[in-house]
C-alpha positions as CSV (number, residue, x, y, z in Angstrom):
1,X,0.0,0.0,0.0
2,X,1.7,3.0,-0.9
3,X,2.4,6.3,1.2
4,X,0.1,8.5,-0.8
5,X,-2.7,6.2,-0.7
6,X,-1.9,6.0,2.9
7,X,-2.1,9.3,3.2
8,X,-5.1,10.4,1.3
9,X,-7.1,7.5,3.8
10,X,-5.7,9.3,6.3
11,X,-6.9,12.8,6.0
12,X,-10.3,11.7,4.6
13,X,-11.0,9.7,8.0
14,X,-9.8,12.5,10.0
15,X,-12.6,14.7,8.0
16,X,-15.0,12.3,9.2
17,X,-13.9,12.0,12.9
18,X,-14.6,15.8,13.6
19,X,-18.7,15.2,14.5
20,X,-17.2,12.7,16.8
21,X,-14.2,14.7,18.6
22,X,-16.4,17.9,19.0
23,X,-18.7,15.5,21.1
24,X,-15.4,14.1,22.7
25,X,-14.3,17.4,24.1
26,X,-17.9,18.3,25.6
27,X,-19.3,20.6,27.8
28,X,-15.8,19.9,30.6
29,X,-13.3,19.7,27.9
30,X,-12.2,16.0,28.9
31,X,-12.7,13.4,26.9
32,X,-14.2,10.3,28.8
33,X,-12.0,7.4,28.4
34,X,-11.9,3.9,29.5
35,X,-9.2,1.8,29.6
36,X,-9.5,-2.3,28.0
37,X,-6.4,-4.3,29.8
38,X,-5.6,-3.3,33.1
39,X,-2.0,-5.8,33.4
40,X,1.4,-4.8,33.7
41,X,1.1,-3.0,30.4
42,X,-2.4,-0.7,31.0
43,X,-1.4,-0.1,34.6
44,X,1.7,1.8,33.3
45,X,0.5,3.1,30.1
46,X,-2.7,4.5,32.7
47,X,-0.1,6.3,34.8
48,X,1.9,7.8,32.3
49,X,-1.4,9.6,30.3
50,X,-1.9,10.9,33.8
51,X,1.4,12.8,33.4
52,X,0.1,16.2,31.8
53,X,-3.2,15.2,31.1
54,X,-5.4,14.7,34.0
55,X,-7.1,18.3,33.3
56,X,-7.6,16.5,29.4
57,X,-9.4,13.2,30.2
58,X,-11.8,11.8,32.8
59,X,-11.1,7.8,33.4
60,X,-14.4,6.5,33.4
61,X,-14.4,2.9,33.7
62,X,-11.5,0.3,33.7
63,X,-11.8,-3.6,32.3
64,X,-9.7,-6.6,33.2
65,X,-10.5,-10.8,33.1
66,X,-8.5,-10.6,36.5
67,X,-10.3,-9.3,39.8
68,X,-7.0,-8.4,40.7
69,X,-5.7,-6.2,38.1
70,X,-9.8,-4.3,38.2
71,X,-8.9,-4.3,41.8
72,X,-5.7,-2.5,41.3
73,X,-6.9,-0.3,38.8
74,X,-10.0,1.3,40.5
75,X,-8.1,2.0,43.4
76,X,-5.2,4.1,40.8
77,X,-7.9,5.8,39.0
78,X,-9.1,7.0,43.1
79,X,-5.8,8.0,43.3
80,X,-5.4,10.0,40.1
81,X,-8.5,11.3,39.2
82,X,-10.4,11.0,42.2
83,X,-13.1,9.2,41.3
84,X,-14.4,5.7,41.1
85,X,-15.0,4.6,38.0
86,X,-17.1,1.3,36.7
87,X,-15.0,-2.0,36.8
88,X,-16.3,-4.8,34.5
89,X,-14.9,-7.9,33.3
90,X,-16.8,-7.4,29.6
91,X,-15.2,-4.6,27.6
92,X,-18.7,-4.6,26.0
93,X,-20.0,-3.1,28.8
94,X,-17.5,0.0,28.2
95,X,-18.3,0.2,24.2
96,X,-22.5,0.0,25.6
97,X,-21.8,3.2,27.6
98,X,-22.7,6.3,25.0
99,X,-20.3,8.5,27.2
100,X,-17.3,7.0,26.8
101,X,-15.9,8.6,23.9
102,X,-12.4,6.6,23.8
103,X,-10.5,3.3,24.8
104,X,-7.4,2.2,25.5
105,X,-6.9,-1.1,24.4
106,X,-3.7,-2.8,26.4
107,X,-4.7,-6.6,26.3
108,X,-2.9,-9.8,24.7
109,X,-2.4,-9.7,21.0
110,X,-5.5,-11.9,19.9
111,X,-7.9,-9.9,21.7
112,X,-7.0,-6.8,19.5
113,X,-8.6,-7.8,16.8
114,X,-12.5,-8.4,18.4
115,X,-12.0,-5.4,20.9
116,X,-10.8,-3.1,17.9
117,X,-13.4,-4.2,15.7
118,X,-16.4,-3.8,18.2
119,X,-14.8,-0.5,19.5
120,X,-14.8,1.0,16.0
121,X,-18.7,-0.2,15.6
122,X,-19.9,1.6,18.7
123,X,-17.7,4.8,17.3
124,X,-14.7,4.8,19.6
125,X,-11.9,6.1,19.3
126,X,-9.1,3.5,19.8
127,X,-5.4,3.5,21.1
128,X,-4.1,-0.5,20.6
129,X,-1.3,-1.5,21.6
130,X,0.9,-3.0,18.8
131,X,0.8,-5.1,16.9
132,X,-2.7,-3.8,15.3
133,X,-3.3,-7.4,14.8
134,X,-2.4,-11.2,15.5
135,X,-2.6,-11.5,11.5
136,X,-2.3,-9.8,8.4
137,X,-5.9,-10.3,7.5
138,X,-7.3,-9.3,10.7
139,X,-5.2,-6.0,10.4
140,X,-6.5,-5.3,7.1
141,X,-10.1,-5.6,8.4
142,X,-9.1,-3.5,10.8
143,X,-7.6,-1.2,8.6
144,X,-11.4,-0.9,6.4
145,X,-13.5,-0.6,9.8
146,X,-11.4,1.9,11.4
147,X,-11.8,4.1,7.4
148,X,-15.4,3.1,7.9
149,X,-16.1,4.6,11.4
150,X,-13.4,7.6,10.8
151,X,-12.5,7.8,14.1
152,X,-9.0,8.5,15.8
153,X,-7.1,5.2,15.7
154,X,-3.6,5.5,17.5
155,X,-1.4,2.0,17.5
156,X,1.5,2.0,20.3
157,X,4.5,2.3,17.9
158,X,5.7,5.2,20.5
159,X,9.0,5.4,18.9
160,X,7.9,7.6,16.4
161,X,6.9,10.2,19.0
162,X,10.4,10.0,20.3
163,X,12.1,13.6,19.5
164,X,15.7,10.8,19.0
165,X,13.7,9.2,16.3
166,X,12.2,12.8,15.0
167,X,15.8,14.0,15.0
168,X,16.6,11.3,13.0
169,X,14.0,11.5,10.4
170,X,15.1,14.9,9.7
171,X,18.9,14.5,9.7
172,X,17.9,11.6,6.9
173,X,15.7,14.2,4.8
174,X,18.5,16.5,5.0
175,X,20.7,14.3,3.2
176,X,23.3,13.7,6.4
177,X,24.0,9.9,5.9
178,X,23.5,10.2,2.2
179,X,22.1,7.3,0.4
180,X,20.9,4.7,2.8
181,X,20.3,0.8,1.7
182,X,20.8,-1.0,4.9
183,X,19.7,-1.1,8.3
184,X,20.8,-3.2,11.2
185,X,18.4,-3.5,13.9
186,X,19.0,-5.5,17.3
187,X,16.9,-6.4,20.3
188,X,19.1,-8.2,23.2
189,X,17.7,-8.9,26.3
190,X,18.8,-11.1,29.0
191,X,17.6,-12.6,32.7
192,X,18.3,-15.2,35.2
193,X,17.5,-18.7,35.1
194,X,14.8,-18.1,37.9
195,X,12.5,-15.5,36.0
196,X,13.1,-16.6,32.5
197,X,12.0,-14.3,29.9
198,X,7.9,-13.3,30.0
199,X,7.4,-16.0,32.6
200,X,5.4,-13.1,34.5
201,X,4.6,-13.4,38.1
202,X,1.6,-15.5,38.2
203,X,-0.8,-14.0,41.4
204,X,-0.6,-16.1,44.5
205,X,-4.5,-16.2,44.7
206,X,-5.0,-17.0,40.7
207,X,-7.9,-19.0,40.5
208,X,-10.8,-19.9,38.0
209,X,-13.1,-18.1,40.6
210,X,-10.8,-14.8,39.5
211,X,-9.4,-15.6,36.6
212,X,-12.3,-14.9,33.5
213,X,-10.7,-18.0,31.1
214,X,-13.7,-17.6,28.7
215,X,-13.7,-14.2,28.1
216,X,-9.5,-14.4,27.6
217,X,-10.3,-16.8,25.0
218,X,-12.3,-15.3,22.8
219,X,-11.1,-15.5,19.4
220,X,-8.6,-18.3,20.2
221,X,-8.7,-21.9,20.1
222,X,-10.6,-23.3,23.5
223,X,-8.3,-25.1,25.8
224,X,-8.9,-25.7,29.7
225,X,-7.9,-23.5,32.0
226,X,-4.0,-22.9,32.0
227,X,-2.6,-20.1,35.1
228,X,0.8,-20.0,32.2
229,X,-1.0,-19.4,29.4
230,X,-3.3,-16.9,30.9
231,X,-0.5,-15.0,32.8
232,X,2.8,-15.6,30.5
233,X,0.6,-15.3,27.3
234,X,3.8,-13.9,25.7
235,X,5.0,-17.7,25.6
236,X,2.4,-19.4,23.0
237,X,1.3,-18.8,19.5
238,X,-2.8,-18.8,20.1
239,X,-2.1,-15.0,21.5
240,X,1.0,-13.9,20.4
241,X,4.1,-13.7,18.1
242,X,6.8,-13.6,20.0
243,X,9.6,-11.7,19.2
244,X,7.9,-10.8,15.8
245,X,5.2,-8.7,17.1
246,X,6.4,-7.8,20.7
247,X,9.7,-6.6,19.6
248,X,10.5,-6.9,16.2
249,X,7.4,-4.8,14.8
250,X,9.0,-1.8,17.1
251,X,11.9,-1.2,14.9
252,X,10.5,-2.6,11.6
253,X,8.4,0.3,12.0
254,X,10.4,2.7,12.8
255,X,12.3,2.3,9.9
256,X,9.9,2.5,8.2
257,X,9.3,5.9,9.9
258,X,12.6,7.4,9.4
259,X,13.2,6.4,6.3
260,X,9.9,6.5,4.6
261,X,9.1,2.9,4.1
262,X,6.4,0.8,4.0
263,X,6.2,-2.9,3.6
264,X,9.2,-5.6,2.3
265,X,8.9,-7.1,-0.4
266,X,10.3,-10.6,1.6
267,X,11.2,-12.1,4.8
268,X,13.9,-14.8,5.9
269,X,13.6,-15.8,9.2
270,X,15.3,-18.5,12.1
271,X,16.3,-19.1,15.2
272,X,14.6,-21.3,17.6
273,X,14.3,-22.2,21.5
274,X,17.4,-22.1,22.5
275,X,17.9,-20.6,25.9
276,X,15.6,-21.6,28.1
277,X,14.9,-25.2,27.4
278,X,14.1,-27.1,30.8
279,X,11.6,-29.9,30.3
280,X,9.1,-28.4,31.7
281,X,9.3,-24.6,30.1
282,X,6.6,-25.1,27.5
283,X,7.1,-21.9,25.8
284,X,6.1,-21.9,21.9
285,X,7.6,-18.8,20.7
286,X,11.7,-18.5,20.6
287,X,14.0,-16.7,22.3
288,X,16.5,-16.7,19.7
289,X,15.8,-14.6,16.6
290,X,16.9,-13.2,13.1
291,X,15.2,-11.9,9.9
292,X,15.9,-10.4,6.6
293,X,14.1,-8.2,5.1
294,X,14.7,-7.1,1.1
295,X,12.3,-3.9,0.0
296,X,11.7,-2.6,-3.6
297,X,14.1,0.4,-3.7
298,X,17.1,-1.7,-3.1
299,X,17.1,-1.4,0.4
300,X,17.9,-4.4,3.1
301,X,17.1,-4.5,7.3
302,X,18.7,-7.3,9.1
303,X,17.5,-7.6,12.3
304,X,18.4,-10.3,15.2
305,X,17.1,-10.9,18.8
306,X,18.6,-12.8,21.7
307,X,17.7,-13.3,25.3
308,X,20.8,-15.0,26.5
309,X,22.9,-11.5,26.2
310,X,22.2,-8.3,26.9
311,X,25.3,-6.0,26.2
312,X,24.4,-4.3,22.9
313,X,21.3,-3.6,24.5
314,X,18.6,-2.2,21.9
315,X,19.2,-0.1,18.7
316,X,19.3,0.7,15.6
317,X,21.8,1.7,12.9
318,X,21.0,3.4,10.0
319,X,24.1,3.1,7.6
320,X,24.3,5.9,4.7
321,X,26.8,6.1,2.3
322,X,27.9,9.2,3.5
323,X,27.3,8.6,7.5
324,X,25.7,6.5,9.9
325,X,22.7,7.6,12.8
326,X,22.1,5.3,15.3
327,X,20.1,5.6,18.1
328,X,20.2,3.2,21.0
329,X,18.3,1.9,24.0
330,X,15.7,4.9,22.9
331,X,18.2,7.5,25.3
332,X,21.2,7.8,22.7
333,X,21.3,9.2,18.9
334,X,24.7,9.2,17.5
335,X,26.0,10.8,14.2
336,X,28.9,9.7,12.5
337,X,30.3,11.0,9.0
338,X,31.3,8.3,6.5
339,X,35.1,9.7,6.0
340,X,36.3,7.1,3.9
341,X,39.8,6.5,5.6
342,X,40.3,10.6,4.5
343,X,39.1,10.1,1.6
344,X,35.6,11.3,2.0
345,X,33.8,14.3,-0.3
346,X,35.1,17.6,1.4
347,X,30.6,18.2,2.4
348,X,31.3,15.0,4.1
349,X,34.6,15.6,5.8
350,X,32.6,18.8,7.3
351,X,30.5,17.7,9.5
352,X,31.0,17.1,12.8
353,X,29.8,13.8,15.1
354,X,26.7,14.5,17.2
355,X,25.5,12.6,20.2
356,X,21.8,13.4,21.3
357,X,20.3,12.0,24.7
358,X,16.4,12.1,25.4
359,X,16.2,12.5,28.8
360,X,19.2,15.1,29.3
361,X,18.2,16.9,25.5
362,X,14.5,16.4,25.5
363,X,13.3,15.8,28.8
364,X,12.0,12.1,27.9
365,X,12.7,8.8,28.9
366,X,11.4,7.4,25.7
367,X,8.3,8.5,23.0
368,X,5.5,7.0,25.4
369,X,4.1,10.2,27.0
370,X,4.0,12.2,23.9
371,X,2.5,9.0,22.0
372,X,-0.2,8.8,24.3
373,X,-0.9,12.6,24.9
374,X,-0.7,12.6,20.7
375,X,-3.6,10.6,20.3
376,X,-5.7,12.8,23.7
377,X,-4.9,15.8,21.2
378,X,-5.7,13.9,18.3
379,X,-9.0,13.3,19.6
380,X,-9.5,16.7,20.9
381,X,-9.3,17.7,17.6
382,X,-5.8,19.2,17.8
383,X,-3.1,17.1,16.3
384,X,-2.9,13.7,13.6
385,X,-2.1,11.0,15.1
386,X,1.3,9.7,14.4
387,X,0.6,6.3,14.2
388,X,-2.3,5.8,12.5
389,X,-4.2,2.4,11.6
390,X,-2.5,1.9,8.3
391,X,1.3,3.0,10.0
392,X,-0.3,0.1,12.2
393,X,-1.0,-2.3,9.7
394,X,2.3,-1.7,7.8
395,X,4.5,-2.7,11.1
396,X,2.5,-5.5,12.0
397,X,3.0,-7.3,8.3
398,X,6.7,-7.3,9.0
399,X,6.1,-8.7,12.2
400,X,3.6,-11.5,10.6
401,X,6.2,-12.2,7.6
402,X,8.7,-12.9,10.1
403,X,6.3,-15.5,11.8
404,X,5.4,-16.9,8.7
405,X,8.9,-17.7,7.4
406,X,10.1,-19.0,10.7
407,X,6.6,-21.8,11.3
408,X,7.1,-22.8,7.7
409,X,11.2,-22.6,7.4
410,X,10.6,-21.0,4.2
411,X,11.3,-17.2,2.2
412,X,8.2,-15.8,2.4
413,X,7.1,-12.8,-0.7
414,X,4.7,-10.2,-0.1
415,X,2.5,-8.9,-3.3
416,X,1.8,-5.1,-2.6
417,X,-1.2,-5.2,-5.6
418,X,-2.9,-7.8,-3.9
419,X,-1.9,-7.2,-0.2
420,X,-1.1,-11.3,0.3
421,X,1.9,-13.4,1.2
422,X,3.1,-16.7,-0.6
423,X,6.0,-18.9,-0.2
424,X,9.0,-18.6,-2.3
């Protein structure tokens, strides 16, 4: 799907949201809000939109499948806001109420897809966490509806709120690293043998009683109840992709951001279970990664993932023919002229390195708060969002080729024209 087309949609849904975001902003000026997915994830996400905009939305009511987790959540909104908002197990019953004007959705992968969809029908606006979707073709449906309803749809790509990655967008456009046809992007994460990785704490009084299985389930094959799969969902292909769509999809997309990309043209990927492989550690997904990617303008990201070592750390290194930006652990953006052993153009030889930090050049730890309050102004009426559905969709294919390649051991193509995958 190509940019302009991308952004035509873009503007002409944002035409038809502005009925909806003059409701949104009321007679109080807050928008009415409730959050879908109250774990780790939501709780955090929850606290940091309160961070310069608690005078901007009103947290009306909170969902989890975990008693817990509502527990926790009512009692933060108390804390926050000051007032006690509806807890309900059903994200229905938030889409039902006719005041809520937006949702936060912050729950496994699978759930994305029937949350988003119904969200979209009762004219929500929708902030999903990425990846938009736990497949290519749920993501394009999800791409139509959200057109369809032309409300704001923000996906949680927050690096392109980042003011590194911004910075870096613009040092590209200006023509600092010169042409540019390879990326290396790297994801390395490690922990002890006692807390492997996304083996979350499961809750001391988990229980059936507490624990909505049903509900989690919906969209995914039925199994009985399982306290690992519910709590360490991370772990098993029926709700997520693993490094692909956790991790992965992050800096595919943000590629794809700096450098004005869309969608490879094909995928290699391997790698396997390889760290953590005690008998009974019955973890799907792997914790060993790589993938290729080849796109149409003669352009290659290689990308690789491990969870056994964690000294590069995270990043990405975007290598120019005339100079090389990389940006790592989302605190550090480093310029460095291509000089050619002396040899370099005498434009080249002129500039000078550059080292940026977020929190000490920007005041921010990473793009979350200004993703987030993005998509509060975006709905206000005030702002586009930066990630919308199709910026979404886009990173999430990556994500999906990766998984694709990897399950079948195979190259896998993607066709622009007709938006499908096949097997080299």
């Amino acid at each position: 799907m190509a940019n302009e087309i991308g952004r035509r949609s873009f503007v002409a849904a944002a035409m038809m949201a502005a009925p909806a975001v003059q409701k949104a902003r009321g007679q109080s000026g807050k928008i009415n809000v409730g959050w879908i997915g109250m774990g780790g994830r939501g709780y955090h996400c929850m606290n940091v939109s309160h961070d310069g905009n608690k005078d901007k939305v009103h947290v009306v009511s909170v969902c989890d499948t975990y008693k817990g987790n509502l527990a926790r959540a009512k009692d933060r909104v108390q804390t926050l806001w000051g007032n006690s908002p509806k807890t309900t197990a059903d994200y229905r019953e938030i889409l039902a109420d006719p005041s809520v004007d937006a949702v936060f959705i912050m729950t496994p992968e699978h759930l994305h897809y029937p949350m988003m969809l119904a969200a979209l029908k009762a004219k929500k606006h929708v902030y999903v966490e990425k990846p938009l979707a736990h497949t290519i073709e749920e993501g394009a449906e999800l791409v139509k509806a959200a057109r369809a309803a032309g409300k704001i749809v923000q996906v949680g790509t927050q690096n392109r709120s980042s003011k590194l990655y911004q910075r870096a967008k613009e040092m590209v456009a200006q023509g600092m690293i010169g042409d540019i046809h390879y990326v290396r992007a790297f994801w390395y994460r490690n922990s002890p043998n006692e807390t492997p990785a996304w083996r979350y704490n499961i809750p001391a009084d988990a229980s059936p009683e507490n624990t909505d299985w049903a509900k989690f389930l919906e969209g995914a094959p039925k199994r009985e109840f399982d306290l690992r799969r519910y709590y360490q969902w991370r772990l098993y292909w029926d709700y997520s992709g693993g490094i692909s769509t956790d991790l992965l999809v992050h800096q595919t997309d943000i590629t794809n951001f700096v450098l004005g990309k869309t969608v490879p043209l094909s995928c290699v990927a391997s790698g396997g279970i390889y760290r953590w492989t005690d008998a009974n550690d019955d973890r799907e997904v792997p914790d060993t990664f790589s993938a290729i990617y080849d796109y149409a303008d003669k352009f290659h990201l290689n990308y690789s993932c491990y969870f056994g070592n964690d000294h590069y750390g995270y990043g990405e290194q975007f290598c120019g023919n005339e100079g090389t930006i990389e940006v790592l652990n989302r605190q550090d953006l480093h310029f460095y002229p291509q000089l050619l052993r002396g040899a370099a153009p005498a434009h080249v030889k002129a500039r000078q390195e550059i080292h940026l930090n977020g929190p000490r050049d920007f005041g921010e730890p990473d793009g979350l708060k200004t993703h987030i309050t993005n998509f509060i102004e975006a709905v206000r009426g005030n702002e586009k969002p930066v990630a919308p559905v199709e910026a979404g969709h886009q990173a999430a294919i990556s994500g999906h080729l990766a998984t694709l390649s990897f399950k079948n051991g195979r190259k896998v193509i993607w066709d622009e024209k007709t938006e499908k995958s096949r097997f080299a």
